[in-house]
N, C-alpha and C positions, 0 to 999 in steps of 0.2 A: 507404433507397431512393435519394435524391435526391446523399448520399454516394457511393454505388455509382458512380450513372451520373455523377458528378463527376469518379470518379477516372478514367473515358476521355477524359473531357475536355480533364484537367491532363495530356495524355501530347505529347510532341516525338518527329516524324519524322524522321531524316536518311539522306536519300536519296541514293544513288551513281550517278553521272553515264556515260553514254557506254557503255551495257550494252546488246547488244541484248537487248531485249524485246518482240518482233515474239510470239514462242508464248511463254505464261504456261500453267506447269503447276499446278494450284490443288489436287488433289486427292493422298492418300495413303493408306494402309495406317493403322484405329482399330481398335484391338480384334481384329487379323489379318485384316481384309475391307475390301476399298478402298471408300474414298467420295469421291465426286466436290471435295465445299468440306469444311474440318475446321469443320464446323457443322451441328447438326441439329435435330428441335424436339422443344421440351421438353417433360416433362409437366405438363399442365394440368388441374386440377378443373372441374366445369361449365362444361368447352368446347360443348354445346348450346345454353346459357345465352345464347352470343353469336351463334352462327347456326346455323339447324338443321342445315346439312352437319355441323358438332363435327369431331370426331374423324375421323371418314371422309375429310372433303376435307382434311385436315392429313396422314393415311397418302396420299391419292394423290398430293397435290401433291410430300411427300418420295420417294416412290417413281421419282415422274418424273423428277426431278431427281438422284435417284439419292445421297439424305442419311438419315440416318436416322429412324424416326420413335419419339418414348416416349408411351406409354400411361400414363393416371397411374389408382392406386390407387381416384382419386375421379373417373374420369372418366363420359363420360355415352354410351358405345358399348362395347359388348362385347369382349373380349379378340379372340374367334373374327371378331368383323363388322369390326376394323380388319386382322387377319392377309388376310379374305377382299377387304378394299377393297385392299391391298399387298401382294400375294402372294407374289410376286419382289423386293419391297424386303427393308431389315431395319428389323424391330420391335423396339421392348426396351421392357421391362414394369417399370416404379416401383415398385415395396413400399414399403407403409407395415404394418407390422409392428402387429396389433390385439392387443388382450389376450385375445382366442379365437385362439389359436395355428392351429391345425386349418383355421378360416375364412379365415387369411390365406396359409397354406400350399396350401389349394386351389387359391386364385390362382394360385399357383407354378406347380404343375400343370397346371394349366390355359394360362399360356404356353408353358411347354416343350413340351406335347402342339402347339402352334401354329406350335411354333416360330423361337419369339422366341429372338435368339440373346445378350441381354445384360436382365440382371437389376439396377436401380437401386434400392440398397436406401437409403429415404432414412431419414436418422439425429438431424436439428436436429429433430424436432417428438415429442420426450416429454409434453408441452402444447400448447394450442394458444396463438400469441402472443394478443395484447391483441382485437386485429380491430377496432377501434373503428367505423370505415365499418360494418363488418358488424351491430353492435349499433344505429347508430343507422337501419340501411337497415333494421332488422328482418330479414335474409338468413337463410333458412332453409332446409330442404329438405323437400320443395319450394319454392322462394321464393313469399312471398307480396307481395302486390298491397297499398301501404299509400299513403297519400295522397302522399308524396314518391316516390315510385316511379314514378307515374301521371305527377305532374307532371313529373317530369325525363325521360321517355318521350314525353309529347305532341308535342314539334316533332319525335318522329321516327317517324312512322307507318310507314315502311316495318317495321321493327324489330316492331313490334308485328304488322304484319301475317302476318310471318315466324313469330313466336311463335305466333300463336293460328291459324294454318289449317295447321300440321305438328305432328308428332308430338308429345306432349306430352313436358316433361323428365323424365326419369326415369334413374337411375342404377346403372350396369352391377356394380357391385358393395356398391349399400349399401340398404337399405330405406329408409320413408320417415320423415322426424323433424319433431319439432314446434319444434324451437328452434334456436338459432342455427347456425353453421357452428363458430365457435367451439368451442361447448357439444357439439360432435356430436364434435370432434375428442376435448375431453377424455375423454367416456366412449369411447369407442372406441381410441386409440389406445394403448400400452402406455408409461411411464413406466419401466418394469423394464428396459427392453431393456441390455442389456451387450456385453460383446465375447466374450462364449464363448458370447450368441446368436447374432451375427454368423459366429462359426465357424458354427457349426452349420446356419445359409443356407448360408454357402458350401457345407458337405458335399449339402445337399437339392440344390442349382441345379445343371443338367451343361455350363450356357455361361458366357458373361464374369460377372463380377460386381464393378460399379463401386457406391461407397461416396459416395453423396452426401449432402453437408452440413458437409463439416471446413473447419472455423473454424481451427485451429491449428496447425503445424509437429510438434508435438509428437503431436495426432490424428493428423497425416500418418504418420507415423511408427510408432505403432501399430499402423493397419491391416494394416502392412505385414506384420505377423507372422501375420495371419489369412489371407493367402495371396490376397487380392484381385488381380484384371486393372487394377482405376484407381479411383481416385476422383474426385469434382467437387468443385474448391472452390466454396463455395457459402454465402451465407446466408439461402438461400429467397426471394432475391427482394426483400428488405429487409422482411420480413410475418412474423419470428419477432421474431427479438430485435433489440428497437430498440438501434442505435448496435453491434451487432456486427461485427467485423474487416471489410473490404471484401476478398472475397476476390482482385479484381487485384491491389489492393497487395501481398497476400499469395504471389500468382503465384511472383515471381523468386526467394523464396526456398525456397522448398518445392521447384519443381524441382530447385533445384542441390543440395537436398537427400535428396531422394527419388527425383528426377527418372528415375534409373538401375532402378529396381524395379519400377516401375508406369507406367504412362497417368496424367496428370495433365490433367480437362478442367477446364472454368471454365463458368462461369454467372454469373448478377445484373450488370445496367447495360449489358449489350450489348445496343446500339441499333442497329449499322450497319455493315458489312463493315471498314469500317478498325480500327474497334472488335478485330474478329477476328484479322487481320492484326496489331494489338499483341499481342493477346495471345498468337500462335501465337510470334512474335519472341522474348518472355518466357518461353517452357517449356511454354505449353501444346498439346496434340496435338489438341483437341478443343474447341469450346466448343457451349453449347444456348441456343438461341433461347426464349424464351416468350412475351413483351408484344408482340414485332413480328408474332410470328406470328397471334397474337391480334388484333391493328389488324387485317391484312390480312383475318384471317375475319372480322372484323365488318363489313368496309369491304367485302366482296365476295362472300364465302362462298369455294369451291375456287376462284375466278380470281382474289381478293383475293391466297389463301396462295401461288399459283402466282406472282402481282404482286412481292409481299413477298421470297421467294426468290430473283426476279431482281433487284433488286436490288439488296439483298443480295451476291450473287456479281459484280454488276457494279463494287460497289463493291470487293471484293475482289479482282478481276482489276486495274482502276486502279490502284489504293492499290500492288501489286505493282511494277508496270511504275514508277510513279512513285517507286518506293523503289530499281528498278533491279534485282530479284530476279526470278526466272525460275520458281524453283520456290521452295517452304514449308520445304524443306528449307535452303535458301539464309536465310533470315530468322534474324537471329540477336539477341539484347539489345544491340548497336550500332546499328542499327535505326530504336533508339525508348529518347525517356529517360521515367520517372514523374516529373512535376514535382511538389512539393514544397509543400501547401497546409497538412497539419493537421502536426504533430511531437509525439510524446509531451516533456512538459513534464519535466525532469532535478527528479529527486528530494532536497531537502536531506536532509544525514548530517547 
């Protein structure tokens, strides 16, 4: 994780002088439907967890703004009650592929009847990672209330107040469990999954279908035969596998490689509109918000996410102007360079 958000860090601007940039055009055509910023927010497990708007005030505040918004497989609002909180926005629905095929396929249907006009089929979580936070929080579903829980909750009573006089948490597509997040994920999620399941998504889903979770040039590359819209580089967030590929670094070369076939978005360690801005420079068409957008809902509830989104784009309207670019189209890998922190170490023959 701390990898991740590093590698925005180690990035150099260079910026082109004497350009008007009085109107900055920030939005373009993802997936064949225009959006306003190439960023939109993520899916997120137990977004109620953090404030009882969840889900709901994350579809309206994207809808305003005119960004996308994803639904995730573990979320804690209904398929139906975020399409009816963003009606006129666009929705796209996370898959996490279960080992009851039938149960996870309902899902499916269940957006498209909604429809949701992009299907995220995520692909890193055959197991669940390590979680260790989550073993020693005790995190469970429903979480429960443990002597550290209490205490690190106390200085913030508003939180708690939020918690206990709304609706209680409960989860729009999973019963209830007695153990960890982890341990929910193992027996639930499927280990089997392959690439002539992934076909066979694509054949069920009748909208986009982006492929997230590839780690490698080589994944890249593959999907491309199962007839996918896009993929997200992505490694969950840095919460799978520890010390896995950072997918920016990974950015410039997969575009020029693939670049040509599909939508390549990005995910993990985007904190901040300039953030974005590198990465759109780099190859990518699209990137997804998670942790910011989650600050904001904690910090505010829907005026927090509405907060968080501007700015967000205000920073990417700057970062623009300041680079001397006008439109996203304009942004190219002269831009912006990856400076050079970790190097795979040359192997003696």
């Amino acid at each position: 994780m701390h990898r991740a958000r590093q590698a925005f860090e180690d990035i150099e601007f260079f910026p082109r002088i004497l350009t008007d940039v009085s109107t900055v055009e920030t939005g373009w055509d993802v997936l064949g439907a225009p959006v306003a910023f190439p960023f939109g927010i993520a899916p997120t497990g137990f977004t109620r967890l953090m404030h009882s708007a969840g889900e709901i005030a994350g579809a309206r505040a994207a809808g305003a703004h005119k960004i996308p918004f994803a639904l995730s497989t573990m979320g804690t609002t209904s398929i139906e009650d975020v399409q009816a909180a963003n009606p006129n926005g666009r929705n796209w629905f996370q898959l996490y592929m279960w080992k009851d095929r039938e149960r996870s396929m309902a899902l499916v249907e269940r957006a498209a009847h909604a429809g949701y006009d992009t299907l995220l089929v995520t692909v890193d979580v055959p197991v669940a990672g390590a979680r260790l936070r989550d073993r020693r929080n005790g995190f469970s579903i429903p979480p429960r209330l443990t002597l550290g829980t209490v205490a690190n909750a106390l200085p913030r009573p508003w939180w708690w107040f939020n918690f206990l006089t709304t609706e209680p948490l409960s989860f729009a597509s999973l019963d209830s469990w007695s153990g960890t997040v982890g341990e929910l994920l193992d027996t639930m999620f499927d280990p089997t999954l392959d690439f002539s399941d992934l076909a066979w998504i694509r054949q069920q889903w009748p909208g986009n279908i982006v492929v997230k979770g590839i780690q490698t040039l080589d994944d890249a590359r593959k999907v491309a035969d199962v007839g996918v819209d896009g993929i997200v580089l992505s490694n969950h967030g840095g919460r799978q596998l520890d010390r896995a590929p950072i997918p920016f670094h990974l950015l410039p070369t997969v575009a020029k490689e693939v670049g040509s076939e599909y939508e390549i978005h990005l995910d993990t360690g985007i904190m901040s509109g300039a953030d974005i801005v590198a990465a759109v420079a780099l190859g990518a068409r699209f990137t997804l918000l998670g942790r910011a957008y989650l600050y904001g809902l904690m910090a505010g509830g829907e005026q927090g996410v509405h907060r968080m989104i501007t700015i967000i784009t205000e920073q990417i309207t700057r970062t623009m102007r300041l680079l001397g670019v006008r439109t996203l189209e304009e942004l190219e890998p002269r831009h912006v360079s990856q400076l050079t922190r970790f190097a795979p170490r040359a192997t003696a023959i």
